[in-house]
N, C-alpha and C positions, 0 to 999 in steps of 0.2 A: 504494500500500500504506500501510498504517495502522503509525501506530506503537501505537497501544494493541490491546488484547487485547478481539476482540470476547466477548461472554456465549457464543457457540453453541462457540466453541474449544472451553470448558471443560467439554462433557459427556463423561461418562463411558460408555465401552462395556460396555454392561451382559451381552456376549458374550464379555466380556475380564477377568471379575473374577477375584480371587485372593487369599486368605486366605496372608498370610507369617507366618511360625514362624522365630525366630532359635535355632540350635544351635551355640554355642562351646564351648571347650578352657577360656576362657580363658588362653590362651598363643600357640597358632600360629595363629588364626584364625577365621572364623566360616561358619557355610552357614547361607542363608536358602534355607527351603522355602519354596515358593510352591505351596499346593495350589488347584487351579480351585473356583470356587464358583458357584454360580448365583443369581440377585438375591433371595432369599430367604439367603441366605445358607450354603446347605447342601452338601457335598462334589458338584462333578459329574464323577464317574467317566466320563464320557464324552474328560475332556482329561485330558490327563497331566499329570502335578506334576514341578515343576519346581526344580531347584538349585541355585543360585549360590553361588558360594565368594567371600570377601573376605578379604583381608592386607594388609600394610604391607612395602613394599618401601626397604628403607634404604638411601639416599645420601646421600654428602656434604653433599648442600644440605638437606637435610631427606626425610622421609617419603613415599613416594608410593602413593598408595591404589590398590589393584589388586581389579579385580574379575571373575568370570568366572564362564561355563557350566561346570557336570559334568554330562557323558554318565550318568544314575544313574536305577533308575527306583525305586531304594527308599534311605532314608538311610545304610544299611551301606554301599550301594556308593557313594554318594557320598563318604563320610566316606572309603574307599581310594581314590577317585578325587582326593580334594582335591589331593595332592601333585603330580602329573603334570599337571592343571590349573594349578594355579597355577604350577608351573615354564613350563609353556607362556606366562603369560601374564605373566612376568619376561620369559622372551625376546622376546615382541611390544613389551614395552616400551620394553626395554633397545636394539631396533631402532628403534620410533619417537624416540630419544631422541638415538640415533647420528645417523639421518634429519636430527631441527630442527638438530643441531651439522652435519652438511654443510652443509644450507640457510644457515645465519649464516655460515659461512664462508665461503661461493661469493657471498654480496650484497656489491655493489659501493659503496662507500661515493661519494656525490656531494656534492661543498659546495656550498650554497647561492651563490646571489651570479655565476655566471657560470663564466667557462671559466678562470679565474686572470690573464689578461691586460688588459692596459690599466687598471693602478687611477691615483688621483690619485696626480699630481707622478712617472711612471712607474714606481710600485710597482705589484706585484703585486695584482690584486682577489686577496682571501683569503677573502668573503664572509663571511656573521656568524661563523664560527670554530665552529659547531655540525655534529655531524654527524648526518648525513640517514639513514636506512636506506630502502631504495625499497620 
């Protein structure tokens, strides 16, 4: 495998295109419409439009960007869908976030340099004093 990015990657699906439209409060958040277009550039009523809700989720450490689907097939019902959506997608967060702190807390920390036995003059090997995460 290649580390550079062949030319054929980067075309575009021309069965996949979509005209976005930004709709904010300016306060609680934003939905991006995504209405389907066809490579002419003109509505295709044939796919459906589509919704994404965006917000900032505040913690201690800083800001976390949230983004998600609404079930909406017109902007009214999106704009009553936002809350329920995005609370949803606090919870998924707030669970994957729980998840990495299990994960960090269950690795096993190992020091470099050996099993701690047998160093010079019968001290302890302590190895470079750095620690490893596996």
């Amino acid at each position: 495998m290649t580390d550079q990015l062949e030319t054929s990657d980067l075309r575009m699906n021309p069965d996949n295109l979509y005209r976005e439209e930004i709709i904010t409060d300016h306060s609680v958040g934003t939905i991006r419409r995504l209405v389907p277009v066809d490579t002419r550039g003109d509505d295709d009523p044939g796919r459906q439009t589509l919704y994404i809700g965006q917000a900032q989720l505040l913690t201690p450490l800083g800001t976390v960007p949230l983004s998600f689907e609404i079930d909406a097939s017109t902007l009214a019902e999106a704009i009553d869908g936002f809350p329920a959506a995005a609370e949803k997608a606090v919870e998924e967060t707030m669970d994957e976030m729980r998840e990495l702190r299990r994960q960090a807390a269950s690795s096993i920390v190992v020091p470099e340099g050996g099993t701690g036995l047998g160093g010079p003059a019968g001290m302890p090997d302590l190895g470079s004093g750095k620690i490893k995460l596996p």
